[in-house]
C-alpha positions in Angstrom: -44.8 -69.5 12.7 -42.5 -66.2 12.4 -42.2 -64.1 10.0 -38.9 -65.0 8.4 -40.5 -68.2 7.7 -42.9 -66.8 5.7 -43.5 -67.3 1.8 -41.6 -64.9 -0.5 -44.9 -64.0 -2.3 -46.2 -63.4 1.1 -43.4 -61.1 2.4 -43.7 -59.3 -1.0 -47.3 -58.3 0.0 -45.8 -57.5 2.9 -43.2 -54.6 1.6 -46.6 -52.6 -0.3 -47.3 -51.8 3.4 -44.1 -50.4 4.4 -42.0 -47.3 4.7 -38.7 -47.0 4.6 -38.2 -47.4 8.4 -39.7 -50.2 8.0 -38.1 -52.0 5.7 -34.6 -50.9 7.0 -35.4 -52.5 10.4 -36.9 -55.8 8.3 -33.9 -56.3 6.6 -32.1 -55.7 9.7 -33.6 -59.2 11.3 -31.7 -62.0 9.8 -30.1 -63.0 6.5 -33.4 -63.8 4.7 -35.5 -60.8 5.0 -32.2 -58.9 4.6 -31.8 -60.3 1.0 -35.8 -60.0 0.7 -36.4 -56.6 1.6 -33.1 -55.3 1.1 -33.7 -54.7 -2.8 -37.0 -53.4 -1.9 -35.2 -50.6 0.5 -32.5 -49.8 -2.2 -35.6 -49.7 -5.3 -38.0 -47.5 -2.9 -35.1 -45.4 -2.1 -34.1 -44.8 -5.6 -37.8 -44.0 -6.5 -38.4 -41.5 -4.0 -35.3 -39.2 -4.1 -31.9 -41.2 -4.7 -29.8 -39.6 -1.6 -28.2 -43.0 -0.7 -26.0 -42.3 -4.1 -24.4 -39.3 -2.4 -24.5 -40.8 0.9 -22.4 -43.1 -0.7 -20.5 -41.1 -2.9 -19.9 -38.7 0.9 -18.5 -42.1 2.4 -16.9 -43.7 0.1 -19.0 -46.8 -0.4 -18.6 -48.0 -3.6 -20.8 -51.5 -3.3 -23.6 -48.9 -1.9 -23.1 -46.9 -5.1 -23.2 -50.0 -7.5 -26.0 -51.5 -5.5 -28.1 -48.5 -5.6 -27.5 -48.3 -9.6 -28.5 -51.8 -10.0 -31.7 -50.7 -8.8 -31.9 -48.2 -11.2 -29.9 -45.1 -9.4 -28.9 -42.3 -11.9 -25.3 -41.7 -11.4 -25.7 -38.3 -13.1 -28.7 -36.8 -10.4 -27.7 -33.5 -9.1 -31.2 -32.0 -9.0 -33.9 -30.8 -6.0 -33.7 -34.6 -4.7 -30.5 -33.7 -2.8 -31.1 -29.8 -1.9 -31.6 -30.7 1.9 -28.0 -32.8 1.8 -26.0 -29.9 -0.1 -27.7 -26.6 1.6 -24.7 -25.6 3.6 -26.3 -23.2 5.9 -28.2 -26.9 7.1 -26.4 -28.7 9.9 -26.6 -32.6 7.9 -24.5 -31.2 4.9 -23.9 -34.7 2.6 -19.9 -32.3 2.5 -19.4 -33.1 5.7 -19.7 -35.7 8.4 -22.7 -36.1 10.8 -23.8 -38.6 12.8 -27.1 -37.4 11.7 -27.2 -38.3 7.7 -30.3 -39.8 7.7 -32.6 -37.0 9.7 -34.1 -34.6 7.9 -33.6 -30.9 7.3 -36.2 -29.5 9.9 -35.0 -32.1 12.8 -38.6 -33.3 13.1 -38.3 -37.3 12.9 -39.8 -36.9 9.5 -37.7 -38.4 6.8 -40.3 -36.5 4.6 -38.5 -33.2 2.6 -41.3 -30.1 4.1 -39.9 -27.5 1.4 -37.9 -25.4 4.5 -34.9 -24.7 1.6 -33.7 -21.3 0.7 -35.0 -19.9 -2.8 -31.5 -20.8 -4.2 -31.1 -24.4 -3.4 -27.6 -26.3 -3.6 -27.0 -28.9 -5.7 -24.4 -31.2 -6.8 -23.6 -34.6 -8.2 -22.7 -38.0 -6.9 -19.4 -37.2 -9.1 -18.6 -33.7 -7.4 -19.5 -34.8 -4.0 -17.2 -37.9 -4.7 -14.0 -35.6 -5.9 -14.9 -33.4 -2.9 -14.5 -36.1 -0.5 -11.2 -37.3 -2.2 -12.8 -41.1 -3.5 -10.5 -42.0 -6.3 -12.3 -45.1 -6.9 -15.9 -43.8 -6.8 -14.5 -41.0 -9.3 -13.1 -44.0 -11.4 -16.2 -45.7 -11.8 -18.8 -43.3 -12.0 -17.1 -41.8 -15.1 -16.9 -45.4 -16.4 -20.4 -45.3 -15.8 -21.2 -42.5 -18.1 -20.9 -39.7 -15.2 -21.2 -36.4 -17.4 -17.7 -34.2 -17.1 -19.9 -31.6 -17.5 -22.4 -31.1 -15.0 -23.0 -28.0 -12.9 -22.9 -27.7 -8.8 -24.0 -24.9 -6.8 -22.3 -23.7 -3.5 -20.4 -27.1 -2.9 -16.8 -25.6 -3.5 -15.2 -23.0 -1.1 -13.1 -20.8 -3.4 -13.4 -17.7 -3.3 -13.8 -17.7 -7.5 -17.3 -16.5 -8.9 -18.5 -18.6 -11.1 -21.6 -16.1 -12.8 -24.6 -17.8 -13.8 -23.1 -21.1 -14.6 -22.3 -23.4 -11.8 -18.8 -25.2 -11.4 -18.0 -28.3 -13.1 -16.8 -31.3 -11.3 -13.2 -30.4 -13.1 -12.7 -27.3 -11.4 -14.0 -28.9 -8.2 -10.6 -31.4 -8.2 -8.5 -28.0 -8.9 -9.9 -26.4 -5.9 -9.4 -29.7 -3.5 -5.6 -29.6 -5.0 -6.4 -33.8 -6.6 -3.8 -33.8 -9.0 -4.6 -37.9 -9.7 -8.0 -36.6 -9.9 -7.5 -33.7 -11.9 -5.6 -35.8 -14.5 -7.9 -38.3 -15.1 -11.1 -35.4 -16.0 -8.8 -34.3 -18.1 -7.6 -37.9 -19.8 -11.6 -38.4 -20.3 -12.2 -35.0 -22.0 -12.7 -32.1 -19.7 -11.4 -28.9 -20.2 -14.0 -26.4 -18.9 -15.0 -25.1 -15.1 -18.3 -23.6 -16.2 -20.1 -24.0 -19.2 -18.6 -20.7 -20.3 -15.1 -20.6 -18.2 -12.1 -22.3 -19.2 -10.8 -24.8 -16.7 -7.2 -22.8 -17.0 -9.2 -19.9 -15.6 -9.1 -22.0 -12.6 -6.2 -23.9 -12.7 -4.1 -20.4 -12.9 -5.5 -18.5 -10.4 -5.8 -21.6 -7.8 -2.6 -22.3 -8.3 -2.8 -26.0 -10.1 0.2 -26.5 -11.6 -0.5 -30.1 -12.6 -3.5 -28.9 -13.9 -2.3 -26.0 -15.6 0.5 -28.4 -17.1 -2.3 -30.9 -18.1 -4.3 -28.2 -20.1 -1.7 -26.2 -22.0 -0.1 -29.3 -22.7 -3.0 -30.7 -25.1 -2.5 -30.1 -28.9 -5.8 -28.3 -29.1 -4.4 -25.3 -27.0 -4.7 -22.1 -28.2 -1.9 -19.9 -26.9 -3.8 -16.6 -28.1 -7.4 -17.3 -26.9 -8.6 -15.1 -24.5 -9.8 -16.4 -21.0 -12.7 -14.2 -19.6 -11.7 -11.5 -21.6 -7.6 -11.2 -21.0 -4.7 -13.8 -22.0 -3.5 -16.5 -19.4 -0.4 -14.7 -18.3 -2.9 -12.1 -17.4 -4.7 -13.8 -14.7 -1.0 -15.3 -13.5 -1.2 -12.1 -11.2 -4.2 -13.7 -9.5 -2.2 -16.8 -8.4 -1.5 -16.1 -4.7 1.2 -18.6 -4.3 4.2 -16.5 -5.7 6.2 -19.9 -6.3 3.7 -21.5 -7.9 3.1 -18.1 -10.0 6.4 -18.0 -11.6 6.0 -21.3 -12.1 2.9 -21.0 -14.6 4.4 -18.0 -15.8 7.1 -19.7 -17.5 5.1 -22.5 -18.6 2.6 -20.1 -20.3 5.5 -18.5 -22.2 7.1 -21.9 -22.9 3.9 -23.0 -25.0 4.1 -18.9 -26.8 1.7 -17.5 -25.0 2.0 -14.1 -25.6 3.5 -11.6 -23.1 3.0 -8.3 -24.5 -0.3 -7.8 -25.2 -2.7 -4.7 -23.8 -5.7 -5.5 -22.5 -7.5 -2.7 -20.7 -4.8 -0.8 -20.7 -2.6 -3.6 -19.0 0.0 -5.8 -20.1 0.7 -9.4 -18.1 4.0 -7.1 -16.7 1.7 -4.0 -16.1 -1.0 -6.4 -14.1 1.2 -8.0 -11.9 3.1 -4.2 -10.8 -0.1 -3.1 -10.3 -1.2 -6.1 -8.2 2.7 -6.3 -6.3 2.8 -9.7 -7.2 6.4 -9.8 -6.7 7.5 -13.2 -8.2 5.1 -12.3 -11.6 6.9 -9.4 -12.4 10.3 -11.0 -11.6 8.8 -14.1 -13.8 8.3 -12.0 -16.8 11.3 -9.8 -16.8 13.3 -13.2 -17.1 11.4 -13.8 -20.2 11.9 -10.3 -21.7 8.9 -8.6 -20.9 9.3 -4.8 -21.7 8.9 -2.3 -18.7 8.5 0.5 -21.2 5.5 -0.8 -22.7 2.2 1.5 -22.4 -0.9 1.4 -23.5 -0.6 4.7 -25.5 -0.2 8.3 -25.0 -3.3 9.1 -23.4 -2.3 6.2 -20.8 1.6 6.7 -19.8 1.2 4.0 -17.0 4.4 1.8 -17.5 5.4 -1.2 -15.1 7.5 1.3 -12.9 4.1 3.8 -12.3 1.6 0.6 -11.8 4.2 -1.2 -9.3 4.7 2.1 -7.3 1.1 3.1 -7.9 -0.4 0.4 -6.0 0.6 -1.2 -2.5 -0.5 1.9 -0.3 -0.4 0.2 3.1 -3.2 0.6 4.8 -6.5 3.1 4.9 -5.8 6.1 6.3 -7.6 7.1 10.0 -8.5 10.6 11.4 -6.3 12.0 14.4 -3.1 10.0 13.6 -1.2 12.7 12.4 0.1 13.9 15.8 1.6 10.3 16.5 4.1 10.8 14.2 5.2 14.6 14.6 4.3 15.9 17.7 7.0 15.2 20.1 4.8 15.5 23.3 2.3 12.9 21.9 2.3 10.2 24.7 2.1 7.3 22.2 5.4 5.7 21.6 5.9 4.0 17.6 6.4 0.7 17.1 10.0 -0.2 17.2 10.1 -2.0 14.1 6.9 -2.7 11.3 5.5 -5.4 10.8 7.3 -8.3 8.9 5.3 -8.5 6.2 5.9 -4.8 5.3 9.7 -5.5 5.9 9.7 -7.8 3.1 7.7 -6.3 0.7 9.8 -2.8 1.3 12.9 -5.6 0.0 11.8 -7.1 -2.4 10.2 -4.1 -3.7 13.5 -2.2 -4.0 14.8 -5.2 -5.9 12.0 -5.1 -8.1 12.0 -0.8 -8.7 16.1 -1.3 -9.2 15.8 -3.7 -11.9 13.0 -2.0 -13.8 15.4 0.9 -13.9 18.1 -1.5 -15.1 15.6 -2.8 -17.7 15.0 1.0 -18.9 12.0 2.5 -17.3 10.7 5.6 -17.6 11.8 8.2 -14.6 10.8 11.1 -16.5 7.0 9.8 -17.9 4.2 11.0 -16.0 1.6 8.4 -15.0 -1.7 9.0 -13.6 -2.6 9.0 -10.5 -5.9 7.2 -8.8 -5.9 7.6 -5.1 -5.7 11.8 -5.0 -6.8 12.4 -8.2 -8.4 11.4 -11.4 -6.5 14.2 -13.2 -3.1 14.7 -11.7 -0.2 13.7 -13.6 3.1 12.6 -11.9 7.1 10.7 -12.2 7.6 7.3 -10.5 9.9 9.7 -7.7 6.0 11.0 -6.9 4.8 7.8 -6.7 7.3 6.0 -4.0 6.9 8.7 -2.1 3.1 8.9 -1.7 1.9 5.4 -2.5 4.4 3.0 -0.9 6.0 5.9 0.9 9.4 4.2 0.4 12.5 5.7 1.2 14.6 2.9 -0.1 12.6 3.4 -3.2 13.0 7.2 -3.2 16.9 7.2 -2.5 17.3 4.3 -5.3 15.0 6.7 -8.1 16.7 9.6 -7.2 20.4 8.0 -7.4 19.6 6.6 -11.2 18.9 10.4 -11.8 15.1 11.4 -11.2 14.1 14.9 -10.6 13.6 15.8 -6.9 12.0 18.6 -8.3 9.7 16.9 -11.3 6.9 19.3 -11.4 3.2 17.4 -10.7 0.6 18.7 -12.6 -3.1 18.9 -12.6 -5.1 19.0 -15.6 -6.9 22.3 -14.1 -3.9 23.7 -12.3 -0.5 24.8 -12.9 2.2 22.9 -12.1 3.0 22.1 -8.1 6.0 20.0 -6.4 5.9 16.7 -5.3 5.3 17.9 -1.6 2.8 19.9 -2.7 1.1 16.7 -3.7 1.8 14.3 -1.1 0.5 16.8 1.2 -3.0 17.5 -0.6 -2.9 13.8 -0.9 -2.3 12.8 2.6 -4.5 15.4 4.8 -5.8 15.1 7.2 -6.4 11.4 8.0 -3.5 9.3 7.9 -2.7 6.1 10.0 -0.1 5.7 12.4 2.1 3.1 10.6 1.9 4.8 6.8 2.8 8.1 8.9 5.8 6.5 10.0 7.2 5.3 6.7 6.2 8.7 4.9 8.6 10.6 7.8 11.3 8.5 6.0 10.7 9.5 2.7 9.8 13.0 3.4 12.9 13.3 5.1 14.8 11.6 2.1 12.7 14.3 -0.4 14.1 17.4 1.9 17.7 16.0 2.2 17.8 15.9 -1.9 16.6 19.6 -1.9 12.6 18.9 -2.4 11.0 22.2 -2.8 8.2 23.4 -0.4 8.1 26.7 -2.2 5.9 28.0 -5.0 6.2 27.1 -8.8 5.0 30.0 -11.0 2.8 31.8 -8.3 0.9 28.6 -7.4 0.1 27.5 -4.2 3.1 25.8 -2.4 3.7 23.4 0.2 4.1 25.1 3.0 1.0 27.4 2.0 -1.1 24.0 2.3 0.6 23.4 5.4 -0.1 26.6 6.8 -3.6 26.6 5.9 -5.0 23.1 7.0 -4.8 24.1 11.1 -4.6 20.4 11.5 -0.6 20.4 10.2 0.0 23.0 12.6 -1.9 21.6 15.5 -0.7 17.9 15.1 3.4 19.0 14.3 3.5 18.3 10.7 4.5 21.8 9.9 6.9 21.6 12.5 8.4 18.3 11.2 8.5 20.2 8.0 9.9 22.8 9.4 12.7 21.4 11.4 14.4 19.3 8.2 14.2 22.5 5.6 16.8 24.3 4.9 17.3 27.4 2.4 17.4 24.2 -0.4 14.1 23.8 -0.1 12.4 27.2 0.5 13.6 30.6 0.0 13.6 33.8 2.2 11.4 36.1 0.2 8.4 32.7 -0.4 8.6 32.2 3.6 8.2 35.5 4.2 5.2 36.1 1.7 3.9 33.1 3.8 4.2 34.9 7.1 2.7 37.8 6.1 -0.6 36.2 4.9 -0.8 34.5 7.8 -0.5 37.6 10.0 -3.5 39.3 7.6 -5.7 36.4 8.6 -4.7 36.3 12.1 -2.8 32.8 12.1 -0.5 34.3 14.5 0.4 30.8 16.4 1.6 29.9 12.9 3.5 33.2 12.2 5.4 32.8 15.4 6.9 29.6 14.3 7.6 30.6 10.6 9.2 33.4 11.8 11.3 31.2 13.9 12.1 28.9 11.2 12.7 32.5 8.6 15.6 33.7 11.7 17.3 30.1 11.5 17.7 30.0 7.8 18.5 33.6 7.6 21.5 32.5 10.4 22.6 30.3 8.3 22.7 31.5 4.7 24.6 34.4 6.6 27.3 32.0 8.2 26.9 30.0 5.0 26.5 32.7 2.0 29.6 32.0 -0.2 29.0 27.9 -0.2 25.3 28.8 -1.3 26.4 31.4 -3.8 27.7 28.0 -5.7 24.7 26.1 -5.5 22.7 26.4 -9.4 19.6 28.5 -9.6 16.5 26.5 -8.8 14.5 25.6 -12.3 11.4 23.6 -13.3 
């Protein structure tokens, strides 16, 4: 007699003395004991910790999932039962496919959980590991099933977003996998949040959903004015890294009245996205009539213009450069061209700068600045020149009529130049490639009669030049030097230079200002009538 000949009652008696194994490779034998033991697999499975719903929700086996619930499966578990399947630092991670799903998380033949989890275990339910995995039809029927909309997950999605102390929601899980028929039909059952206290448009925004982000203004409830995590949804439009996509949502936002002037922080939407260089934002919002001469107040002067030239410096600065760009005996050779990237910014940036000047922007308020100091005040001119170091920018501010000579001030100082500042700003560690582009707009600021003299007895310039050794000793001085002309410095300044520099015994530096005094001297002698014309320097 064999077993599968047995009585039911018999084999039933039979399963009390089993383990899982066990009753996998009984149900394995032939079609009898299959549909014998088979129930009793599913039902012991269920009792002891439920995986083989997100086994099945990971594989897209819908009869597995509707078996298991038969037996009395909850289709809303997301708890410790399935730590060892979502704990992505383990190698059988229910995300992703293994040959091993059934092993264990300690590899040790035990299908018995020992507790080896971290302290904060992942989690996640059938319904999220379902949209993960791209299962329409499991989606489909575990919300017919009564699958809450609104259930946390932890560590399960990839994006880069922080979700706080609420987990994410299976709805911003189909934002961040880009499942637009997914996405549609959370939404068509109710869902509208990512966390328990983060809108879903949070999400959809800065991911770049635009079906979602469609879906979710588009209800009758929306609320144009309600703020999302503390600023408006035009706001976080800056954060959306697909520019396309971003000008997009822009003018979706402002097509369901959105507003696109308020502050917040000191920021407009317009303000954000200058100060982020999220090119196709700002363009976005000018097309809608955004205001580049908005501020916050007074005590804030930061218009579009300051933020979009404020920000964008590119790339940290790093000791010894400096000789690269002005020694002429430095044995490194420049890069013939920079890199792409930085080619198209520089374009579109000018595009940008030209029509915010068009639109009425400010090149006479001073903004202030962050990088070189908390407390120095300064025109847009200042800012292309030592932020983006742009000479495009720099020739197209000072052709719509900024002053070369715009005094920067300091809230403890007097008033200094604009070289003055970039100087202070830039010493002593710069990087090769920002080196580069500030030649160019040093150059430019020289060429338009930038002063390196003194304004009102303050330091100048050339005094900082002179006194940082580095400048000398790496040929910024020298590049300095070599492109000013009696426009930029006069006779009786250079000389008070020289003469403190012989006191103090800088004579490797008085030997080359005096070399620079006897060429300017040549040439406002050879020159002195066509000088004689030029206006009186003022600030």
């Amino acid at each position: 007699m064999t077993l599968s000949t047995f009585p039911f009652e018999i084999l039933t008696l039979v399963d009390e003395f089993c383990d899982q194994p066990e009753r996998h490779a009984l149900a394995q034998v032939c079609h009898r004991l299959h549909d014998i033991f088979n129930p009793f697999l599913y039902r012991n499975h269920v009792r002891n910790n439920g995986s083989c719903m997100f086994w099945a929700a990971k594989k897209g086996t819908l009869a597995t999932m509707k078996y298991a619930v038969a037996e009395g499966a909850n289709v809303n578990d997301n708890g410790t039962a399935i730590q060892k399947y979502t704990n992505k630092t383990k190698s059988n991670n229910i995300f992703c496919d293994n040959d091993d799903d059934d092993d264990d998380d300690d590899n040790d033949n035990d299908d018995s959980d020992n507790g080896d989890l971290d302290s904060n275990p992942s989690f996640a339910s059938p319904l999220h590991i379902a949209i993960y995995n791209g299962h329409h039809d499991i989606v489909a029927w575990l919300l017919d099933q009564g699958a809450y909309i609104n259930t946390p997950s932890r560590d399960l999605c990839d994006c880069v977003l922080k979700p706080g102390p609420a987990s994410w929601f299976p709805l911003h899980m189909a934002i961040c996998r880009g499942d637009e028929t997914t996405i549609k039909l959370l939404i068509s059952r109710g869902a509208s949040l990512s966390t328990l206290t983060t809108s879903a448009l949070y999400c959809a925004i800065r991911q770049g959903s635009l079906p979602a982000v469609e879906a979710l203004i588009g209800k009758t409830a929306f609320d144009p004015h309600k703020m999302i995590r503390g600023t408006t949804a035009l706001h976080h439009a800056s954060y959306c890294g697909n520019s396309r996509i971003a000008e997009e949502i822009v003018h979706r936002l402002i097509d369901r009245q959105v507003p696109i002037h308020t502050m917040v922080c000191n920021d407009s939407p317009l303000s954000l996205a200058a100060r982020r260089r999220h090119f196709g934002v700002v363009s976005a919002l000018l097309d809608r009539g955004a205001d580049p001469r908005l501020v916050a107040d007074d005590k804030f002067p930061m218009g579009a213009i300051h933020w979009f030239l404020n920000c964008g410096y590119p790339g940290h600065r790093s000791a010894g450069a400096i000789s690269f760009l002005f020694d002429s005996e430095s044995d490194s050779e420049p890069d013939s061209e920079p890199d792409s990237k930085l080619a198209i910014d520089d374009e579109d940036r000018s595009a940008v700068v030209s029509r915010l000047i068009s639109l009425g922007a400010s090149l006479e308020r001073r903004g202030t600045l962050s990088r070189f100091d908390n407390e120095t005040y300064a025109t847009p001119l200042f800012f292309a020149a030592a932020y983006v170091m742009d000479a495009d920018c720099v020739k197209l501010l000072l052709s719509a009529g900024a002053r070369i000579n715009a005094p920067l001030y300091y809230k403890t100082k007097g008033p200094h130049t604009m070289l003055f500042g970039l100087f202070r700003g830039m010493s002593p560690d710069i990087e090769r490639k920002d080196l580069l582009r500030l030649k160019e707009a040093v150059h430019v600021m020289l060429q338009h009669g930038a002063r390196i003299d003194s304004i009102n007895g303050e330091k100048s310039a050339l005094d900082y030049l002179c006194d940082i050794s580095i400048f000398y000793r790496r040929g910024v001085l020298q590049f300095v030097a070599e492109h000013a002309s009696i426009y930029n410095v006069s006779l009786d300044h250079l000389g008070d230079v020289m003469f403190r520099c012989e006191e103090y015994g800088r004579f490797d530096v008085w030997y080359f200002l005096l070399q620079m005094y006897k060429r300017i001297s040549n040439w406002l002698h050879n020159n002195l009538e066509k000088f004689r014309e030029i206006t009186e320097w003022t600030f």
